[in-house]
matplotlib code that plots the C-alpha trace (Angstrom):
import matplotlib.pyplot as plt

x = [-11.5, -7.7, -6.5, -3.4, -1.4, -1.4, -4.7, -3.9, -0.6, -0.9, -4.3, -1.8, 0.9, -1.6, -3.1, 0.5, -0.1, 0.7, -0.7, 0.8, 1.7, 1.5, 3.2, 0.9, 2.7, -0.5, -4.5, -4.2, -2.5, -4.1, -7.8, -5.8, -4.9, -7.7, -9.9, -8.6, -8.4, -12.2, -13.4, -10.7, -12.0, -8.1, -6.6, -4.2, -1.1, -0.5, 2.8, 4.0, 8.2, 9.1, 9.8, 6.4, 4.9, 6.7, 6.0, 2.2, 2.5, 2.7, 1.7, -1.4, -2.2, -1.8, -3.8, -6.5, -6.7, -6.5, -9.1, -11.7, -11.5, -12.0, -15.2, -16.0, -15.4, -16.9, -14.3, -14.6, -11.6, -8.8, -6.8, -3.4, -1.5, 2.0, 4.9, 7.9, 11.3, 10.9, 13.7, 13.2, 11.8, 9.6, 8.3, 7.6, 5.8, 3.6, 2.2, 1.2, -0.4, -2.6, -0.9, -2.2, 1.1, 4.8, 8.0, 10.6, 14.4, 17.0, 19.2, 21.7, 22.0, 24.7, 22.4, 22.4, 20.9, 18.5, 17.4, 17.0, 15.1, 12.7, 11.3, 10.4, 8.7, 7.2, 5.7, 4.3, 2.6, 1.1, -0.4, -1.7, -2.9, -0.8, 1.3, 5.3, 7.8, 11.4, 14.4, 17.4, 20.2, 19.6, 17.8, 19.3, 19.0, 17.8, 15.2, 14.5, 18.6, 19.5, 21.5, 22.4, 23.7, 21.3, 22.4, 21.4, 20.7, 21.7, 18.9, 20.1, 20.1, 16.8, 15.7, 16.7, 14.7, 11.3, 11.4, 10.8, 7.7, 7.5, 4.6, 6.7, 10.0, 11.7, 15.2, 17.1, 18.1, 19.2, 16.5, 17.0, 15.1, 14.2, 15.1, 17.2, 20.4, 21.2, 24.0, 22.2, 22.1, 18.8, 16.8, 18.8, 16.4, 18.9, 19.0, 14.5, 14.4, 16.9, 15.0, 11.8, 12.9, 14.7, 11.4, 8.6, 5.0, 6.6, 4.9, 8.4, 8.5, 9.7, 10.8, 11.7, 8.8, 9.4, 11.4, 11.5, 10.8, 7.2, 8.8, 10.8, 8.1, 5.7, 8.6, 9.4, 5.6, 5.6, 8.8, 6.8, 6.8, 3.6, 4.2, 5.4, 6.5, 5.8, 6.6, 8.9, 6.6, 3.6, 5.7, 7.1, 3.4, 1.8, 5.5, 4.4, 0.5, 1.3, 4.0, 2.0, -1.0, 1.3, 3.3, 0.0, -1.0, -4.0, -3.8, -3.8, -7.3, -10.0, -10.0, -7.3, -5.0, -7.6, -5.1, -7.9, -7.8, -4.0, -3.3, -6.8, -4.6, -1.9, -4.4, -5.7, -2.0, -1.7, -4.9, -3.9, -0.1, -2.1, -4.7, -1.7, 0.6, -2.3, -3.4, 0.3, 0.2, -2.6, -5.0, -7.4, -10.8, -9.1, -10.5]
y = [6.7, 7.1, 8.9, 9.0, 12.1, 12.3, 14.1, 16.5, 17.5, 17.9, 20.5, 22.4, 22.2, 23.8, 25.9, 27.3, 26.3, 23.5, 20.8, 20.4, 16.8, 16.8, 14.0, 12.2, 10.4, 9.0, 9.6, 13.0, 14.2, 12.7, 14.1, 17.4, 17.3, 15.7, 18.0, 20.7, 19.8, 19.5, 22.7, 24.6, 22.5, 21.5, 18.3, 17.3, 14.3, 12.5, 11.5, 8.6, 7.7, 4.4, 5.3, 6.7, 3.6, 1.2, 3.8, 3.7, -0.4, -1.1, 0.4, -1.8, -0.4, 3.2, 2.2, 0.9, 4.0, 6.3, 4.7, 4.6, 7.9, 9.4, 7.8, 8.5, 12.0, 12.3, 13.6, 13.9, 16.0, 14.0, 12.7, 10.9, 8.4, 8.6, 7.2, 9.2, 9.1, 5.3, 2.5, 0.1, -2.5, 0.1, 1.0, -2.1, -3.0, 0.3, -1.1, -4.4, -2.5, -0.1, 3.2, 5.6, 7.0, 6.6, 7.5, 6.1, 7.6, 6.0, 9.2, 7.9, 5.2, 5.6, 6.6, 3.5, 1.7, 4.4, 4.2, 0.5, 0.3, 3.2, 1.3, -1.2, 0.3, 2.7, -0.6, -1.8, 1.2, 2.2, -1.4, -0.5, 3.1, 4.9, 7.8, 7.5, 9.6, 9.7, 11.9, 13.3, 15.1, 14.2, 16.9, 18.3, 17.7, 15.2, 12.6, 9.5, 9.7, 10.8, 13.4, 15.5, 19.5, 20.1, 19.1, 20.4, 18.3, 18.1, 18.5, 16.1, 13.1, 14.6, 14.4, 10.9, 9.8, 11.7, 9.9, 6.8, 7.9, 8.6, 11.1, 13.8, 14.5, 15.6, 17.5, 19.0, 22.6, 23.2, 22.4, 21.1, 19.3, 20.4, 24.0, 26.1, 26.9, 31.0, 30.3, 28.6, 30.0, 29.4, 28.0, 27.7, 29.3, 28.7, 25.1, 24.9, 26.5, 24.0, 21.2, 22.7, 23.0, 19.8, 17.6, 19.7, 19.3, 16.9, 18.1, 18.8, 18.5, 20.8, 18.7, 20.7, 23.0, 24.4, 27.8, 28.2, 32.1, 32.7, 34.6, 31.5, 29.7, 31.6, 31.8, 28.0, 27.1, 29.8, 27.5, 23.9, 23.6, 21.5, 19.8, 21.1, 18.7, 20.4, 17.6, 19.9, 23.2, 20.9, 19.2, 22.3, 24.1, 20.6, 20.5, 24.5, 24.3, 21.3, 23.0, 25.5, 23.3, 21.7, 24.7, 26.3, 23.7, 23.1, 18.8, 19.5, 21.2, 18.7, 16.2, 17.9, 15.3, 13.6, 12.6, 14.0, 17.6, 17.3, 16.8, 19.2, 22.3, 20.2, 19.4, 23.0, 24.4, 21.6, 22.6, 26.1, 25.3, 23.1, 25.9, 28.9, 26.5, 25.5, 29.2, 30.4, 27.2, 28.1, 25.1, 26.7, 25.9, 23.5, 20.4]
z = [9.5, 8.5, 5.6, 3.7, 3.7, 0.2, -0.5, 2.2, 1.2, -2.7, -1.8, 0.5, -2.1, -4.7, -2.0, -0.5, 3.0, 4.9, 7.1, 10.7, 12.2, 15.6, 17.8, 19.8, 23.2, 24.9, 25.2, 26.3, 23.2, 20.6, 22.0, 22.7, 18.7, 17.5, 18.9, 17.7, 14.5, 14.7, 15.9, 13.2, 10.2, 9.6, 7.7, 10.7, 10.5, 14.0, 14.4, 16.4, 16.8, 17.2, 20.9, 22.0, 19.9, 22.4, 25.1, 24.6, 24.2, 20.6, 17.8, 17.0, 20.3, 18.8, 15.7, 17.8, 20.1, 17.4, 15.4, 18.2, 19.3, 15.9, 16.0, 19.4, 19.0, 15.8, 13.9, 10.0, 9.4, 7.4, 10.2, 9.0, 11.0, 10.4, 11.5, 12.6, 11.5, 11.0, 10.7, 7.4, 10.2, 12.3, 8.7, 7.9, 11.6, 11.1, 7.8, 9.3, 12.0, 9.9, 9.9, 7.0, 6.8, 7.3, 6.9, 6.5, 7.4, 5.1, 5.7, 7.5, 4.5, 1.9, -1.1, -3.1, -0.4, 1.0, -3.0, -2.6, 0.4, -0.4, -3.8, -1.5, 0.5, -2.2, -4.0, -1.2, 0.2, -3.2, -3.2, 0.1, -0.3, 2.0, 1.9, 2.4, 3.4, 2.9, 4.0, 2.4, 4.4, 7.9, 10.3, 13.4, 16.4, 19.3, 18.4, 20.0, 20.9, 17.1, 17.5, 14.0, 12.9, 11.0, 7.2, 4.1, 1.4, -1.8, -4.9, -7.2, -4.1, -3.2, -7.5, -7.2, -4.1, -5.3, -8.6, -6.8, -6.5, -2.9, -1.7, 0.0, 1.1, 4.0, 3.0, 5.4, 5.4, 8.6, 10.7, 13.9, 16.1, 19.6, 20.6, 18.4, 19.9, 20.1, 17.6, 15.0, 11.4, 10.4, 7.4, 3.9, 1.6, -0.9, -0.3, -0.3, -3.3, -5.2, -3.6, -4.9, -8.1, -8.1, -7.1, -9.1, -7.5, -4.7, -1.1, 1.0, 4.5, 7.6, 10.6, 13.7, 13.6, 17.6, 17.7, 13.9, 13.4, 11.7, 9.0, 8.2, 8.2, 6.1, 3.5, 3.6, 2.8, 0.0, -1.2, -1.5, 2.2, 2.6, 5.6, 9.1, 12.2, 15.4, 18.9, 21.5, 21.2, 22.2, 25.3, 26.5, 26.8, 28.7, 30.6, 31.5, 32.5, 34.6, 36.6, 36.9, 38.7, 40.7, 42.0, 42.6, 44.9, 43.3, 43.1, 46.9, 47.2, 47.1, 44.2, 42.4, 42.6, 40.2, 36.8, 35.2, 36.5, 37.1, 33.3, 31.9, 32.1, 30.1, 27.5, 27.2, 26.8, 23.6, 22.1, 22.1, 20.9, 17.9, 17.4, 17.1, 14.4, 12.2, 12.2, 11.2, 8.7, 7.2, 7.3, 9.3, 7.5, 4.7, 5.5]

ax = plt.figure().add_subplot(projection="3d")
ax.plot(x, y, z, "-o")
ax.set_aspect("equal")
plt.show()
C-alpha cells in the first residue's frame, strides 16, 4: 500500500538522516528500487516527472503498476509515490490518479501566486492524506527541458511558503540537476542553515543528489536535510552495465538478446546505485 511521505520524513528529521526518492522510468526501475528497499529495511520515495508519466502511458498507469507490484513483491517498507517537479495541472492530475505524494513546483511563479496556488493545493491534499512538496529558489540544471543555475533561496520566501502548511520543502542552494560541472561552487551551507532556521521542524529537500560530494551530503542532512533526490546517478549506472553487455557481445550468445537478460545487468547496476545512496543517507534499517 502507498504511504505519504510525511511519516517518513519527520522520523528522518528527528533521526538526522534522510530518505532517498529514486526516479522510476519504467518496470525495471521501480522493481530495481523497490527491491532494494526491501532487503535494506529502508522507507524509500519513488519519483515520477511529468515526462516519464507520459513516457510510461499515464500516470493512472504508474499508480496501477506501482501498486501491484508492491504487493506482488511483498513489500512492507513505506513506499511513497511522488510526483516530480510537478506543474499546478500535473499536480492536480497526480491527485486524481492516486499518488501518495507530490510536489508541486511554483518556483518559477512570482511569489504571490506560487503562495496562492500552494494553499490550494495544501487544502486539498490534507483532505486527502497526502504529502506535498513545494520549491523555493529554483534548482539547477536540466530536467524534463528546465534548464536553471542553480539558485539559492531566500529564508524569509521559504518561511512564508512552509507556513502554508506544506510537508517539506525543496530550497535551492545551488544544487544542480544532472552532473555537476567542474566549475561549480558547491552547496551554500550558509544558505541551508538560514532555511533551516527559517522553517523550524519542516523536512527540507535536496534535489540533484548525482555527483554531490558525500561530505556535502552528510553535512546537508546534519542541517534538516531529510530528503535527497537521486535520477541521473541511477541512469548513468543502467546506461554503464548495458553498454557493457552489449559491447561484450553477450545479447549475441544464445538467448542473450532476451530484453530480460539484456536489461538484468541494468537492473543490478540500479540496485547497487540505490543500495550505496541509502547507505550514505542513512535509512538503512529505518523502516
Amino acid at each position: 500500500m502507498l504511504v505519504s511521505a510525511k511519516e517518513m520524513l519527520t522520523k528522518a528529521k528527528e533521526g538526522h538522516y534522510a530518505v532517498g526518492q529514486f526516479n522510476i522510468n519504467n518496470l525495471e526501475w521501480t522493481k530495481a528500487i523497490l527491491q532494494t528497499a526491501q532487503e535494506l529495511n529502508s522507507p524509500v520515495i519513488l519519483g515520477v516527472s511529468e515526462g516519464a508519466g507520459k513516457y510510461m502511458c499515464g500516470f493512472t498507469t504508474v499508480v496501477n503498476m506501482v501498486s501491484a507490484m508492491i504487493n506482488e513483491l511483498g513489500i512492507t517498507v513505506p513506499v511513497a509515490l511522488h510526483l516530480d517537479h510537478g506543474s499546478y495541472e500535473g499536480t492536480l492530475k497526480c491527485i486524481e490518479a492516486g499518488f501518495s505524494s507530490v510536489m508541486f513546483d511554483g518556483s518559477h511563479y512570482p511569489i504571490e501566486e506560487n503562495i496562492a496556488k500552494t494553499t490550494e493545493l495544501v487544502n486539498i491534499c490534507n483532505a486527502k492524506g497526502l504529502s506535498l512538496e513545494a520549491e523555493v529558489g529554483a534548482i539547477g540544471g536540466e530536467e524534463d527541458g528546465v534548464v536553471g543555475a542553480g539558485e539559492c533561496a531566500d529564508p524569509a520566501e521559504c518561511k512564508m511558503i512552509a507556513d502554508l502548511g506544506v510537508t517539506m520543502l525543496a530550497a535551492g542552494i545551488g544544487n544542480i540537476h544532472g552532473k555537476y560541472p567542474e566549475n561549480w561552487a558547491g552547496l551554500s551551507f550558509e544558505t541551508l542553515a538560514a532555511v533551516s532556521e527559517a522553517v523550524g521542524d519542516m523536512p527540507l529537500v535536496l534535489h540533484g543528489g548525482t555527483g554531490i560530494p558525500e561530505d556535502m551530503i552528510k553535512k546537508a542532512i546534519s542541517l534538516g536535510v531529510s530528503k535527497i533526490n537521486v535520477n541521473t546517478e541511477c541512469q548513468l549506472s543502467f546506461a554503464a552495465a548495458t553498454r557493457k553487455y552489449v559491447e561484450e557481445g553477450k545479447d549475441l550468445i544464445g538467448k542473450g538478446f532476451d530484453p530480460r537478460k539484456l536489461l538484468a545487468p541494468g537492473v543490478e547496476a540500479i540496485k547497487a546505485t540505490v543500495k550505496e545512496k541509502m547507505e550514505l543517507f542513512g535509512s538503512v534499517g529505518k523502516a
